[in-house]
ROBA-19954 format. One record per residue (C-alpha): x, y, z; residue number from 1. Coordinates in Angstrom, 1 decimal, m for minus. Each point is the difference from the previous one (the first is absolute). Layout:
<atoms>
atom u=X, v=Y, w=Z, resi=NUM
...
</atoms>
This chain:
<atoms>
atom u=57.5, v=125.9, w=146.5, resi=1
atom u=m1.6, v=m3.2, w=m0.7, resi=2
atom u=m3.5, v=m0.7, w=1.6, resi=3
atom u=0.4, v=m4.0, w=m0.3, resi=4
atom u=3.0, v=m1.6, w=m0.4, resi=5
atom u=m0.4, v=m2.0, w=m3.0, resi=6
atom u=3.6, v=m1.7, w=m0.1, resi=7
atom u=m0.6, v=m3.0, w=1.7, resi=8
atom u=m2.9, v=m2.6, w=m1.2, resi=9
atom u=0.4, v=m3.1, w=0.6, resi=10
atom u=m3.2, v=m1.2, w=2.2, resi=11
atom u=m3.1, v=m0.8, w=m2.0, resi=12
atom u=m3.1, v=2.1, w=2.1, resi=13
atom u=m1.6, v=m3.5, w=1.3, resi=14
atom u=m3.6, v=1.5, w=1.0, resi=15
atom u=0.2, v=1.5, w=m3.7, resi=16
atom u=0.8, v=m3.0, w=m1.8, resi=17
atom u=m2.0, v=m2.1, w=2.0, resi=18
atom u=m3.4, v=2.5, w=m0.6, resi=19
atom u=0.6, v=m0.3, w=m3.8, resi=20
atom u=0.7, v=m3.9, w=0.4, resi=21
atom u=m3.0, v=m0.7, w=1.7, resi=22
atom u=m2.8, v=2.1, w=m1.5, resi=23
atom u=1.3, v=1.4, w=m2.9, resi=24
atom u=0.2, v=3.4, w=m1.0, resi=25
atom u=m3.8, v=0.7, w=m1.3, resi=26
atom u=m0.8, v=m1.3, w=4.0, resi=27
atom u=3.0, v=1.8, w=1.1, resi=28
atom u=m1.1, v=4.1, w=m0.8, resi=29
atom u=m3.3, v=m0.9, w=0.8, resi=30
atom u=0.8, v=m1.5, w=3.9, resi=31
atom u=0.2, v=3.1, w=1.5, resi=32
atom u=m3.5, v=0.0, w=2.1, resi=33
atom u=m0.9, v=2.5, w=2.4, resi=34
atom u=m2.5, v=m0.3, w=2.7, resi=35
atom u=m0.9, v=3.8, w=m0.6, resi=36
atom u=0.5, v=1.9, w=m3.3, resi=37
atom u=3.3, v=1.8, w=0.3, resi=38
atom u=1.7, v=2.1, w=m2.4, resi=39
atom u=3.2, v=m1.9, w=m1.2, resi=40
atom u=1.6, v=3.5, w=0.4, resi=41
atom u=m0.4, v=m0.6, w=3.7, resi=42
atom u=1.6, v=m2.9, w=0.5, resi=43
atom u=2.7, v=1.3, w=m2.4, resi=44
atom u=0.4, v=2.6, w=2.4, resi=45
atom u=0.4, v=m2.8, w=2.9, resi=46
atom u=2.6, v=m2.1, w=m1.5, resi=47
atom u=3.3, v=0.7, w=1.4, resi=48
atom u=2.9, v=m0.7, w=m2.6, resi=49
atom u=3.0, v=1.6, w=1.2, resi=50
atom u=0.6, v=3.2, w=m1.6, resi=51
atom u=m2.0, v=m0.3, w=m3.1, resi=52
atom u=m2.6, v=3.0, w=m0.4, resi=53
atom u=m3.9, v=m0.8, w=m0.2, resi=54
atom u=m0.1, v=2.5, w=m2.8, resi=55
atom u=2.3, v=m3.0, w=m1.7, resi=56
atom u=m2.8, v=m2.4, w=0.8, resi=57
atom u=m3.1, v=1.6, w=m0.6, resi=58
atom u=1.6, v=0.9, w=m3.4, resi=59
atom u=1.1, v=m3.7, w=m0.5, resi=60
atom u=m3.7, v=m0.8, w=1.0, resi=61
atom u=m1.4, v=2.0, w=m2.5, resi=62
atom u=2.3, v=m0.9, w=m2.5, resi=63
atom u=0.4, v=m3.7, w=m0.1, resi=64
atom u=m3.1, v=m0.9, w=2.0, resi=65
atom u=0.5, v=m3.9, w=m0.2, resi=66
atom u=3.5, v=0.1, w=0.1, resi=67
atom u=m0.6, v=1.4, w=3.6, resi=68
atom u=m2.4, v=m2.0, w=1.2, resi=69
atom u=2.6, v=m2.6, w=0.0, resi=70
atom u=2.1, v=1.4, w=1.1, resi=71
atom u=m2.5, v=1.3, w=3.1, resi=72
atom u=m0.9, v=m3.6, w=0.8, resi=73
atom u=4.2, v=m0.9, w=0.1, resi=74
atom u=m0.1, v=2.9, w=2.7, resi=75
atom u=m2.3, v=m1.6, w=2.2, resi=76
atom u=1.8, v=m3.0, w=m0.6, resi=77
atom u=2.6, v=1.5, w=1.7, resi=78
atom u=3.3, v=0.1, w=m2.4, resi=79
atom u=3.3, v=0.6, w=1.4, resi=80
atom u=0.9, v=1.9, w=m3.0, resi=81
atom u=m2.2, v=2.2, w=m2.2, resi=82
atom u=m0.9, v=m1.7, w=m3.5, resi=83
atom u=0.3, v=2.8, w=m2.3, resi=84
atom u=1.0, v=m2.1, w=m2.9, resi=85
atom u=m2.0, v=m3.4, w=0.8, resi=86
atom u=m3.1, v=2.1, w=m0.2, resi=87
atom u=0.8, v=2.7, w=m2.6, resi=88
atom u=2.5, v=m1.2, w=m2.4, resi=89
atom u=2.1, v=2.6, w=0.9, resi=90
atom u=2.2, v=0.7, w=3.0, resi=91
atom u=m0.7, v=2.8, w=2.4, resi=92
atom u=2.2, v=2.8, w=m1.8, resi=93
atom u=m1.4, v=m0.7, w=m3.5, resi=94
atom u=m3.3, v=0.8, w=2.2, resi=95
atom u=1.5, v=3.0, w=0.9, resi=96
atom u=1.2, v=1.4, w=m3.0, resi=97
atom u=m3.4, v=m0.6, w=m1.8, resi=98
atom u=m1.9, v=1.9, w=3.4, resi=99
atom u=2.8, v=2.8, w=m0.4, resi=100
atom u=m0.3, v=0.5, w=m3.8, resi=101
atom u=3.4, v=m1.2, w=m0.3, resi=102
atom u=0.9, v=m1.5, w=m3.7, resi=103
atom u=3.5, v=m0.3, w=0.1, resi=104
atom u=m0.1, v=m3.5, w=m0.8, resi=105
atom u=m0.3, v=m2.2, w=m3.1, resi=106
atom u=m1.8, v=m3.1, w=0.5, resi=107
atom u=0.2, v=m3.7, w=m1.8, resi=108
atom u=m1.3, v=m2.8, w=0.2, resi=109
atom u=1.8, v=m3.3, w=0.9, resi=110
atom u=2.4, v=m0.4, w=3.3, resi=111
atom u=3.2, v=m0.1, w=m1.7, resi=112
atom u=3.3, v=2.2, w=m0.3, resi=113
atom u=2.9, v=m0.8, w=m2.2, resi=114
atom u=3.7, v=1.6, w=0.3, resi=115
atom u=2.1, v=0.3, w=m2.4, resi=116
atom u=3.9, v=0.9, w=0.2, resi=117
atom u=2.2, v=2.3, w=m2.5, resi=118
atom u=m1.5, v=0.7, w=m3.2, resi=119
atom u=1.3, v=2.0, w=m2.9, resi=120
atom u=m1.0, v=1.1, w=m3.5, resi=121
atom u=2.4, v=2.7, w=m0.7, resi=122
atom u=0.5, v=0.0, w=m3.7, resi=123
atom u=3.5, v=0.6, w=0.8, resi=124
atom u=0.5, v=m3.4, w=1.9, resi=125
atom u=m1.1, v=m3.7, w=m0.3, resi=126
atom u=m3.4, v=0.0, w=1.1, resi=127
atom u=m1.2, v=2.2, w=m2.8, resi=128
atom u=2.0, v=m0.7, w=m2.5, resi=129
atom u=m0.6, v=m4.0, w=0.4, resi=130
atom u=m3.7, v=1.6, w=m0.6, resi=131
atom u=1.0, v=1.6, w=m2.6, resi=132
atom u=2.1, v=m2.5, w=m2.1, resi=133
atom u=m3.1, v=m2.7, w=0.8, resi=134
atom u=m2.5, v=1.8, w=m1.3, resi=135
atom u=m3.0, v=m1.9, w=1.9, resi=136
atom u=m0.4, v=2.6, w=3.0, resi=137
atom u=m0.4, v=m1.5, w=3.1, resi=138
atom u=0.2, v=m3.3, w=m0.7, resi=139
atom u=3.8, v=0.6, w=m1.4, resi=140
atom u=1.1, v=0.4, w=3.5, resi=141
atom u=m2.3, v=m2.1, w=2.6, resi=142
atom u=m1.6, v=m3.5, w=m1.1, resi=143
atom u=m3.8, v=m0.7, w=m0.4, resi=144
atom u=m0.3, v=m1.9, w=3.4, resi=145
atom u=1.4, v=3.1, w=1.9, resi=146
atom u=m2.1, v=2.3, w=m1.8, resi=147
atom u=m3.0, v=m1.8, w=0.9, resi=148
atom u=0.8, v=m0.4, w=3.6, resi=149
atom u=0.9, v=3.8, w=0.1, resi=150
atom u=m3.7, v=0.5, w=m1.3, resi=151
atom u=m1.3, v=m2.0, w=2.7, resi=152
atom u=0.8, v=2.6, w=2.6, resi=153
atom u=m2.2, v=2.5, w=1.7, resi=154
atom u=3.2, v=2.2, w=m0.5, resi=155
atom u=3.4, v=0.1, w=m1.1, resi=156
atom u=2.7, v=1.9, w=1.4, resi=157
atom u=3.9, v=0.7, w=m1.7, resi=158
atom u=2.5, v=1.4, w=0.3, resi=159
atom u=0.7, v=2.9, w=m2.9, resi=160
atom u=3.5, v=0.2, w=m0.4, resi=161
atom u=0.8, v=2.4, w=m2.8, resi=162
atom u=m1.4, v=3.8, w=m0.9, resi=163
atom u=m2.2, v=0.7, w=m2.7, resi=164
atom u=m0.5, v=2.4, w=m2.5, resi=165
atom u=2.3, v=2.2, w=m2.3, resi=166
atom u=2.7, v=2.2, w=m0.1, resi=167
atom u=1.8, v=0.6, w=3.5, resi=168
atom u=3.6, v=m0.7, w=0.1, resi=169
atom u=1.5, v=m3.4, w=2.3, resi=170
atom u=1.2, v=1.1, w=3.0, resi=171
atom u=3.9, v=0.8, w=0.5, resi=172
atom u=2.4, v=m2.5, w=1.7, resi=173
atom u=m3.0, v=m2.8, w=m0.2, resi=174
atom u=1.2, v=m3.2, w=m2.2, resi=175
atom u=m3.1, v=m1.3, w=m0.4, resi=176
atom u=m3.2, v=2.2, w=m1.2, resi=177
atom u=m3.0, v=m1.5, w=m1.5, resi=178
atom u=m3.3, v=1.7, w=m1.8, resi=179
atom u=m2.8, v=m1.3, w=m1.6, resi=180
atom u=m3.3, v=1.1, w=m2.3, resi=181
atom u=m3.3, v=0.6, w=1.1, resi=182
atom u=m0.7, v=m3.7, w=m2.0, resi=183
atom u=2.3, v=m1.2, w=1.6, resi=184
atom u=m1.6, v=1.0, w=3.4, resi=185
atom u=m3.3, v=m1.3, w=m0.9, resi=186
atom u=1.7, v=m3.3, w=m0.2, resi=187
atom u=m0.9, v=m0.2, w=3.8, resi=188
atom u=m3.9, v=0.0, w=m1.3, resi=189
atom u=0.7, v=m3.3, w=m1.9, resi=190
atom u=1.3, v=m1.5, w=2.9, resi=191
atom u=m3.0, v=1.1, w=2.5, resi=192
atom u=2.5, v=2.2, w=1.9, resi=193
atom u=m2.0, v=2.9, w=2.1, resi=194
atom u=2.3, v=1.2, w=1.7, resi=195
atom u=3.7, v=0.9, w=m0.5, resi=196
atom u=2.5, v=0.9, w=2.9, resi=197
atom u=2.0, v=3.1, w=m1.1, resi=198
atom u=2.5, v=0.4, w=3.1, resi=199
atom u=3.1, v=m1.4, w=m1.8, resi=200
atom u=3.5, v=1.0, w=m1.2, resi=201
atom u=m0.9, v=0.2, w=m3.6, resi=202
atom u=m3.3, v=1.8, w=m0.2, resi=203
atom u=1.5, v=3.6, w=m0.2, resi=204
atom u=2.6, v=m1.5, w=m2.7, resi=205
atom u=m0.3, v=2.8, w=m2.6, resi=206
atom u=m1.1, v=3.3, w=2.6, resi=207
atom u=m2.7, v=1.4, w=1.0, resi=208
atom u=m2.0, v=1.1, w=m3.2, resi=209
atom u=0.1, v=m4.1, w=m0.4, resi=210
atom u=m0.7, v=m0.9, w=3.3, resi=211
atom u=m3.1, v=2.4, w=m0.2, resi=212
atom u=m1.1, v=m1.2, w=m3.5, resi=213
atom u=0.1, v=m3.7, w=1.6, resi=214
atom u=m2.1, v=0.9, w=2.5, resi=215
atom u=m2.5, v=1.1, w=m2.3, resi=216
atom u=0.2, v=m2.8, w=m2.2, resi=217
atom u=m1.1, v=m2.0, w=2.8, resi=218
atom u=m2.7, v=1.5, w=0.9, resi=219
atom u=m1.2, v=0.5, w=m3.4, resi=220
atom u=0.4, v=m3.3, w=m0.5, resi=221
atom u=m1.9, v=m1.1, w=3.1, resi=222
atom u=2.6, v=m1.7, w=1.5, resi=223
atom u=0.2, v=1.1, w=4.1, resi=224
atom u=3.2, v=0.8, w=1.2, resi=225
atom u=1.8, v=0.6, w=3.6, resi=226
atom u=3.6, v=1.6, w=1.2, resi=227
atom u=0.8, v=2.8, w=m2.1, resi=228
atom u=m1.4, v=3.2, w=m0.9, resi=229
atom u=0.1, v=3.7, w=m0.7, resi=230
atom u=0.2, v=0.4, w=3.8, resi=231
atom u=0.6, v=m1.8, w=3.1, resi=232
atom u=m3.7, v=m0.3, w=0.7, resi=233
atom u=m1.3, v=m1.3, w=m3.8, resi=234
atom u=3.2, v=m2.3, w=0.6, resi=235
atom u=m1.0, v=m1.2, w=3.4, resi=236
atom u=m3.9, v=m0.5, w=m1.0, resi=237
atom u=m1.0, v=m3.8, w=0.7, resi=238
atom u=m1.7, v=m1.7, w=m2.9, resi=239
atom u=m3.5, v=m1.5, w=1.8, resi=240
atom u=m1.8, v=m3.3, w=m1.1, resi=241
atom u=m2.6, v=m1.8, w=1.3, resi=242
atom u=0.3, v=m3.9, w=m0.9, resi=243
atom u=m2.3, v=m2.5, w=1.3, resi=244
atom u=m1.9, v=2.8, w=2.6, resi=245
atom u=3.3, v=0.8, w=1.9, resi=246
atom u=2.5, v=3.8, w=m1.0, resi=247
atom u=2.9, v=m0.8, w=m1.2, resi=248
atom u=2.7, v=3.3, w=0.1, resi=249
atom u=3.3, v=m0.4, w=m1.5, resi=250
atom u=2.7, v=2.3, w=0.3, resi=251
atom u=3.5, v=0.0, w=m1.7, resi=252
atom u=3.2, v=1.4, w=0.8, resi=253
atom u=3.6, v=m0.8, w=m1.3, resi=254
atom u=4.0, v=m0.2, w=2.0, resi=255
atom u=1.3, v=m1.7, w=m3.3, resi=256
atom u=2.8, v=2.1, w=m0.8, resi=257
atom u=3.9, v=m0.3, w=1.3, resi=258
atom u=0.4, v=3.5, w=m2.1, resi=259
atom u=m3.1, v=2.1, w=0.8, resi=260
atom u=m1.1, v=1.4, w=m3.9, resi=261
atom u=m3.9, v=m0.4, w=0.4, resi=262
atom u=m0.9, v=3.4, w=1.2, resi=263
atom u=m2.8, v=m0.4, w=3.5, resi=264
atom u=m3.3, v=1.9, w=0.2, resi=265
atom u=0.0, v=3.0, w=1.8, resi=266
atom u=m3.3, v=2.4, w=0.6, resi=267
atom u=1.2, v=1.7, w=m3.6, resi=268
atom u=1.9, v=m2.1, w=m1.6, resi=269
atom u=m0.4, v=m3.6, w=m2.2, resi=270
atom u=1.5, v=m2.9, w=0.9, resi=271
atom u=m0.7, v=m3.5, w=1.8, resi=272
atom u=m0.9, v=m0.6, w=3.6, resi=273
atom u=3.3, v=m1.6, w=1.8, resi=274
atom u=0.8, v=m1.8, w=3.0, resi=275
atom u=3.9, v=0.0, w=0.3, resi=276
atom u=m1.4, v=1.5, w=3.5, resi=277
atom u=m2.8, v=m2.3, w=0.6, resi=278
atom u=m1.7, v=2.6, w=2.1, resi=279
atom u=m2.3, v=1.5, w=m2.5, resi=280
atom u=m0.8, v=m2.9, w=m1.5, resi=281
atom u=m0.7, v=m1.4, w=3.5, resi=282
atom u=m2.8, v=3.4, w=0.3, resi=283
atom u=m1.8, v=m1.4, w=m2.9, resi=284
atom u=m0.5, v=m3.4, w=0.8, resi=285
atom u=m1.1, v=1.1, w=3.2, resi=286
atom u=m2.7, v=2.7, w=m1.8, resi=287
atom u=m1.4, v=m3.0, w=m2.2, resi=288
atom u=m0.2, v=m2.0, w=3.0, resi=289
atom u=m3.0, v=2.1, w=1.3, resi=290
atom u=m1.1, v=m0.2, w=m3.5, resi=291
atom u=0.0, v=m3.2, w=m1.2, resi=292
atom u=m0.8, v=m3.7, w=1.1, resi=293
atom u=3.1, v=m0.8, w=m1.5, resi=294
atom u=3.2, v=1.9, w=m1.0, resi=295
atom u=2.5, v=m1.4, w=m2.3, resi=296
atom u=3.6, v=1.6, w=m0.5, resi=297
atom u=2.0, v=m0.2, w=m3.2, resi=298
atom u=4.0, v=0.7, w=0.8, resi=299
atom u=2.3, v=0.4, w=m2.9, resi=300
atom u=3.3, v=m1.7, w=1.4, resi=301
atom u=3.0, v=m2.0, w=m0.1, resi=302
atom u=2.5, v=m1.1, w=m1.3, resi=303
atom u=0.3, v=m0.8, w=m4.0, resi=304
atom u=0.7, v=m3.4, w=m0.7, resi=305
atom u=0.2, v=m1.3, w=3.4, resi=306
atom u=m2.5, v=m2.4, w=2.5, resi=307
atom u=1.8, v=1.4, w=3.3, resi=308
atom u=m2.5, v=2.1, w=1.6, resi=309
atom u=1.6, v=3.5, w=1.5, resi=310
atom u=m0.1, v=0.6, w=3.5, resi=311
atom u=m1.5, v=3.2, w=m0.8, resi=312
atom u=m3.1, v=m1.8, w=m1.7, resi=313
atom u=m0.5, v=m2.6, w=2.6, resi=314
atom u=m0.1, v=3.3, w=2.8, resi=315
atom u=m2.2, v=2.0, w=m2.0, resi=316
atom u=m2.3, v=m2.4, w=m0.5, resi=317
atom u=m0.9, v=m0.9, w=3.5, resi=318
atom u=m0.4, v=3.7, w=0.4, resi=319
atom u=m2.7, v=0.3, w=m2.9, resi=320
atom u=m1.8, v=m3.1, w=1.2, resi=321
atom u=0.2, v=1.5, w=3.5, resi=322
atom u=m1.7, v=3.5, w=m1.6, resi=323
atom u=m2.9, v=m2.1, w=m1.4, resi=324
atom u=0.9, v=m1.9, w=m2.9, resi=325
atom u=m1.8, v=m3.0, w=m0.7, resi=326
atom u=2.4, v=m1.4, w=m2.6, resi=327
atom u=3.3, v=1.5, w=m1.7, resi=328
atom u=1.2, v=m0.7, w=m3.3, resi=329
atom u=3.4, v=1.0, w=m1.6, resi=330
atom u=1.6, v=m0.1, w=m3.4, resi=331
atom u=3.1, v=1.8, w=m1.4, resi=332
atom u=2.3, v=m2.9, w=0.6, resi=333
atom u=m0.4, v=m1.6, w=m3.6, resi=334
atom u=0.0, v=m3.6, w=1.6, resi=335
atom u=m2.6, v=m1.5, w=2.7, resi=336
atom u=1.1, v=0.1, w=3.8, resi=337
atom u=m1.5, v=m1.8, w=2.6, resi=338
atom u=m3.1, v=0.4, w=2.4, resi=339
atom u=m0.5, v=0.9, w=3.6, resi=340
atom u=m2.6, v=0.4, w=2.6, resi=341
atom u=m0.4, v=2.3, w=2.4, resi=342
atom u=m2.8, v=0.9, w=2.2, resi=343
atom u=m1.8, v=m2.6, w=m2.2, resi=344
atom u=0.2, v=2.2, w=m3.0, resi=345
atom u=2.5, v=m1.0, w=m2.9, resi=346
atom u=2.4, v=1.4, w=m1.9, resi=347
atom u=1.2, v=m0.5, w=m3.3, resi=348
atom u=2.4, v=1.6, w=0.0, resi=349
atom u=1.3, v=0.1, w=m3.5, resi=350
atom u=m2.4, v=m1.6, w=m3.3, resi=351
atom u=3.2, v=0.4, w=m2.5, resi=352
atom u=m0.7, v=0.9, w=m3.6, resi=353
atom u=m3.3, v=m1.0, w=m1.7, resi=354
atom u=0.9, v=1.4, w=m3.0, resi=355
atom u=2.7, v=2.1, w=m0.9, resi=356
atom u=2.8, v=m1.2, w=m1.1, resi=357
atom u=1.9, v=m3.4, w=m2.8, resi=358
atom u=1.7, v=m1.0, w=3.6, resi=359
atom u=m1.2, v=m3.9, w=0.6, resi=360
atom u=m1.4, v=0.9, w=3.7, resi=361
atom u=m2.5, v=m1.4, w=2.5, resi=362
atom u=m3.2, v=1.9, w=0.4, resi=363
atom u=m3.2, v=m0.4, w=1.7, resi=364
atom u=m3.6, v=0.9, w=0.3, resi=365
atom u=m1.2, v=0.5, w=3.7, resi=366
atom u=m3.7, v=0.1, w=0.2, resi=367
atom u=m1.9, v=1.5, w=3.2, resi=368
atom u=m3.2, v=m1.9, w=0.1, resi=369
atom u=m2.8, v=1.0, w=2.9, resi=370
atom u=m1.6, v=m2.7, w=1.7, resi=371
atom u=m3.9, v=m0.5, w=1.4, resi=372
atom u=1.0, v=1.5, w=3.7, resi=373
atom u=2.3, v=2.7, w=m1.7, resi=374
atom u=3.3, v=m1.4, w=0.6, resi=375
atom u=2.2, v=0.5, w=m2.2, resi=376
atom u=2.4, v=m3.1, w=m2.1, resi=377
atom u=2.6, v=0.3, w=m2.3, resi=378
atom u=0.9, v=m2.1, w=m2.4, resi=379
atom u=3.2, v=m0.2, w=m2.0, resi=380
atom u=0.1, v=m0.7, w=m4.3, resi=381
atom u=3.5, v=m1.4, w=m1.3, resi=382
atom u=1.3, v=1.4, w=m3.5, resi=383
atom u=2.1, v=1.1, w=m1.5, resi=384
atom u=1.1, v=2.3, w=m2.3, resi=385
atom u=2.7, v=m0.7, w=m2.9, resi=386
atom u=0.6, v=1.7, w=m3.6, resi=387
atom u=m2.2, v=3.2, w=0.8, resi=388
atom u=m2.6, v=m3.0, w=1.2, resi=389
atom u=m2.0, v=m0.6, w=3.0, resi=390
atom u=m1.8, v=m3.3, w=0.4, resi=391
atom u=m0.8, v=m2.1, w=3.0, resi=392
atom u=1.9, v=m2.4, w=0.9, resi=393
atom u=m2.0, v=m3.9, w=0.9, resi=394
atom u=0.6, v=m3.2, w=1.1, resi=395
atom u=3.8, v=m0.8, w=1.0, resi=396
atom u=1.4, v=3.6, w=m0.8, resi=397
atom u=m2.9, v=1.6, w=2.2, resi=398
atom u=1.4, v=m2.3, w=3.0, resi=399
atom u=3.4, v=0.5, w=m0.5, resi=400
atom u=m0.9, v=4.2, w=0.0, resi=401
atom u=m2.2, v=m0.4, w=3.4, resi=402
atom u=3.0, v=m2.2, w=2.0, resi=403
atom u=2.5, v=3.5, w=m1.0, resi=404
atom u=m2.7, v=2.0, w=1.2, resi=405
atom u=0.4, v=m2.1, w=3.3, resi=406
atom u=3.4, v=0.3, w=0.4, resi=407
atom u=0.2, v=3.7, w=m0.3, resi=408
atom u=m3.6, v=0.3, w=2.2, resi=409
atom u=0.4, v=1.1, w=3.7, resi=410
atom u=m2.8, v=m1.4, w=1.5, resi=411
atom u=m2.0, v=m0.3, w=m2.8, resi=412
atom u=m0.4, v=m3.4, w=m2.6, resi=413
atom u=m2.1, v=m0.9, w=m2.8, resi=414
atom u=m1.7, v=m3.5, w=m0.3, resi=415
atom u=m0.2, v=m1.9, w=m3.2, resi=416
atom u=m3.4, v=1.7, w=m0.6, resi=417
atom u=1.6, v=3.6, w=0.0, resi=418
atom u=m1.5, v=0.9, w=3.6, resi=419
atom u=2.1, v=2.6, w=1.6, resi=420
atom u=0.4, v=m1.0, w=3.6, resi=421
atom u=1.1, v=0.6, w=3.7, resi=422
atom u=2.3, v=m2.3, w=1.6, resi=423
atom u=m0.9, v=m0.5, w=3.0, resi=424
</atoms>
């Protein structure tokens, strides 16, 4: 269980702010005074932070000494909340972790997050044959301006929707059934993609030798990877970051399927991690709740070709969000669909094809950016992608992209700047 709730930050730790305003910092670590000389262990021992242990502190002490000294002097200010990450750079947990030993987590720098929808590179399908027949890599498929922006990102997250390796056979009764080279997975380097969600209904296209080879790719690659594995529990593993001081888990699980093919994890067998029955799925999020200051769920859903949101999708969702999600973000559909709160957390709930098909289709970049009191904002990219093509969209196009976004959102809208909002 949590020791400190980390969820909710939005007061600024006036005594804190105001000690660092006034004096600055040099006069800040050095303003603790004390009529006799006492140990700082002993008044470690004497501050009373609800359930945090004094082994925690004096470790803290000895291990960022100025760092705490601020963050002392905020304690005898009196803050309502405790100011892990206005003193430390990092929240509470990351503290934790690094006090534990724990180095489950990949860090970068920056305070941004970018999600991509559908992408493919099968050589037996547009994406990678477009790549192919151009010649140019990369740049064959997505322009220059998209590129860049992707490359701005502390990470990159995608959707990998086809197997990779060789051999294997396409699975019986399934009309569609995509593979792709190791190049052509190590496409997703070239557009800064880290991490790749592998809960969907075409990663075990060609069987399980495939499916095992592709998880191996990836990893030789470097490229991180959630919902599927050689068991239930490498499937179910959360892929950690830390961004901007705060843990980030993300967890990815798929109900995309009218005709059930993709074979689920099981304790000894491969396959995906599904939530057809939301329950397990529900189980994780509430494990990476505990773990992380914020969880992020990836759902493989819908409908193909179609905005209207399934009842099922808008049900589930509120559950996940009730479990401990912070955000949810869905793909599968092949177009956009609209936006909703809940709880104040949103919901994308489908980010269409980025790349991955000649279909003339909306698409979109949503990018997760963290702000100076940890909140989270979205923001919301228009493009679109056209002739095995992605590009952003500007000016009159980008407008006319937002106000469908509108009409399909719940309770959600986008202003002209891209802002993803509340109504209120």
């Amino acid at each position: 269980m949590k020791m400190v709730r980390m969820k909710k930050r939005g007061k600024v730790f006036i005594g804190c702010v105001l000690l660092l305003i006034s004096y600055g910092v040099y006069t800040l670590i050095n303003s603790i005074e004390f009529e006799e000389e006492v140990a700082i262990e002993e008044l470690i021992v004497e501050m009373e932070i609800v359930n945090v242990d004094i082994d925690f502190l004096l470790w803290l002490n000895e291990n960022y000494g100025e760092e705490f000294l601020v963050f002392y002097d905020c304690y005898l200010a009196g803050f309502e909340e405790v100011p892990w990450h206005e003193c430390f750079g990092m929240s509470y947990l990351v503290l934790c972790d690094e006090y534990n030993g724990i180095e489950e987590s990949i860090e970068v720098s920056g305070n941004t997050i970018s999600f991509l929808g559908d992408v493919s590179f099968a050589d037996n399908y547009d994406g990678g044959q477009a790549v192919d027949e151009r010649g140019i890599g990369i740049e064959g498929v997505l322009s220059r301006d998209v590129l860049d922006y992707l490359f701005e990102q502390s990470l990159v997250i995608a959707n990998a929707e086809f197997a990779v390796g060789e051999g294997g056979s396409p699975l019986e009764d399934k009309y569609y059934t995509f593979i792709g080279t190791s190049e052509k997975a190590a496409l997703f380097q070239d557009m800064n993609v880290g991490l790749v969600t592998l809960a969907n209904n075409h990663i075990y296209d060609y069987g399980g030798e495939v499916f095992s080879q592709t998880l191996e790719i990836y990893d030789d690659l470097g490229i991180e990877t959630i919902g599927a594995g050689e068991n239930i529990e490498e499937a179910s593993q959360a892929a950690y970051y830390i961004v901007d001081g705060y843990k980030f888990a993300f967890v990815n699980a798929n109900r995309s399927e009218k005709t059930i093919l993709t074979p689920g994890a099981t304790e000894d067998s491969a396959g995906v991690v599904r939530c057809y029955d939301p329950e397990y799925f529900i189980s994780m999020i509430e494990t990476e709740e505990e773990k992380a200051d914020y969880v992020i769920a990836i759902v493989h859903w819908g409908t193909e070709y179609s905005e209207e949101i399934e009842d099922v999708m808008l049900e589930t969702s509120h559950l996940y969000i009730d479990a401990g999600a912070d955000a949810i973000v869905g793909h599968h559909a092949h177009v956009l669909q609209g936006i909703e709160y809940y709880d104040g957390k949103p919901i994308f709930y489908n980010l269409g094809n980025f790349l991955f098909n000649d279909k003339t289709l909306d698409t979109a970049i949503v990018t997760l950016e963290i702000e100076e009191d940890g909140s989270l904002e979205y923001i919301f990219l228009p493009c679109l992608q056209e002739d095995v093509f992605t590009n952003f969209v500007y000016d009159q196009d980008a407008l006319d992209l937002i106000e469908k976004m509108n009409g399909w959102g719940i309770n959600a809208y986008i202003d002209e700047q891209g802002n993803v909002l509340e109504k209120e």
